[in-house]
C-alpha positions in Angstrom: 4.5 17.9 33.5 7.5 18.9 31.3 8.4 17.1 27.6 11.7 15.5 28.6 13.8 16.5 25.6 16.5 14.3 26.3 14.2 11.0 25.6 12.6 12.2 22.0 14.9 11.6 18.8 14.4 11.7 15.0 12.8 9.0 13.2 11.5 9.0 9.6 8.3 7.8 9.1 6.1 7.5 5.8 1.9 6.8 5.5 0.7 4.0 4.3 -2.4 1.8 3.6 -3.6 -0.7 6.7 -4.0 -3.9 5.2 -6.6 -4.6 7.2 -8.9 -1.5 6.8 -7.1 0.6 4.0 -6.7 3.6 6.1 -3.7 5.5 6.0 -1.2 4.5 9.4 2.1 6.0 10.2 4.7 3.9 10.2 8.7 4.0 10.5 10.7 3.8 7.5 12.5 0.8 7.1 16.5 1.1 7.9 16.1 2.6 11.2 16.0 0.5 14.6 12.3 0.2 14.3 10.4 -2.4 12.7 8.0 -1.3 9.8 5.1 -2.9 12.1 6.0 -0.7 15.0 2.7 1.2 15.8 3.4 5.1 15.9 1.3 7.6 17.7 1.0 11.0 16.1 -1.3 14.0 15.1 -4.1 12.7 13.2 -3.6 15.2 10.2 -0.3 13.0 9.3 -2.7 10.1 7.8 -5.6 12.0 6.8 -5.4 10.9 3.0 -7.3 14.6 2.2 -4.4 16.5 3.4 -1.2 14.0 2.8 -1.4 11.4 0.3 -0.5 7.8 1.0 3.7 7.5 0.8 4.4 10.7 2.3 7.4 10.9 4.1 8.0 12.7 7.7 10.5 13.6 10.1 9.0 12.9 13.6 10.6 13.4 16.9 9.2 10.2 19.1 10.3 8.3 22.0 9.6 4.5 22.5 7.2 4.1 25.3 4.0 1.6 26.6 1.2 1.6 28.0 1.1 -0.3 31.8 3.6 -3.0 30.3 1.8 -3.1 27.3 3.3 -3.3 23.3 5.8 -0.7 23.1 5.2 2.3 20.2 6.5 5.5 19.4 5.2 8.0 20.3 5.3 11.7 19.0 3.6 14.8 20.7 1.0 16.3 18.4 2.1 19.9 18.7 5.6 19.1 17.2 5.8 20.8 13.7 5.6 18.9 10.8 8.5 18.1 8.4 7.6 16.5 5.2 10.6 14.2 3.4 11.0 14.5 -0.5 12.2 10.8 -1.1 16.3 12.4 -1.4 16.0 14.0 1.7 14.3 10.6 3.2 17.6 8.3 1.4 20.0 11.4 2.8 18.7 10.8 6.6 19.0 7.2 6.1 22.1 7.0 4.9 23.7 9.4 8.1 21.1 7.1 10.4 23.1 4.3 9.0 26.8 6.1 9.4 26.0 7.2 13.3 25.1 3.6 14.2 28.4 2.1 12.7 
């Protein structure tokens, strides 16, 4: 089956420590229409603390989907390449996030 393009867009996303079990998640930066909480699916290498410390910043492209009704989450296709965000280039993307929704 074929990646519908049209349904994936750009969301910055940043690791950080589970409060529950201290691994590293992925979660959406906040600023964007996605709550912090929002659960992200993604390549495993993106939270493997070995390879990208906790607070690294990414540029994903995910669409919102669900599992048979279930919570919705992003999801990103683990063969997309990986952009990493210094934290300018994370405030820059924000800000024109914040300029397209107005």
């Amino acid at each position: 089956m074929a990646r519908d393009a049209w349904a994936y867009r750009e969301v910055a996303v940043e690791s950080a420590p589970d409060p529950r079990s201290g691994a590293l998640r992925i979660r959406p930066m906040a600023g964007q229409a996605f709550a912090t909480s929002m659960r992200v699916q993604c390549a495993r290498a993106l939270s493997d603390p070995a390879r990208y410390p906790a607070g690294t910043r990414f540029l994903l492209s995910v669409k919102i989907t669900d599992r048979q009704g279930g919570e919705p989450f992003l999801y990103a296709w683990h063969g997309d390449p990986v952009r990493i965000l210094t934290k300018a280039q994370a405030r820059v993307f924000l800000e024109q996030y914040r300029r397209l929704r107005l």
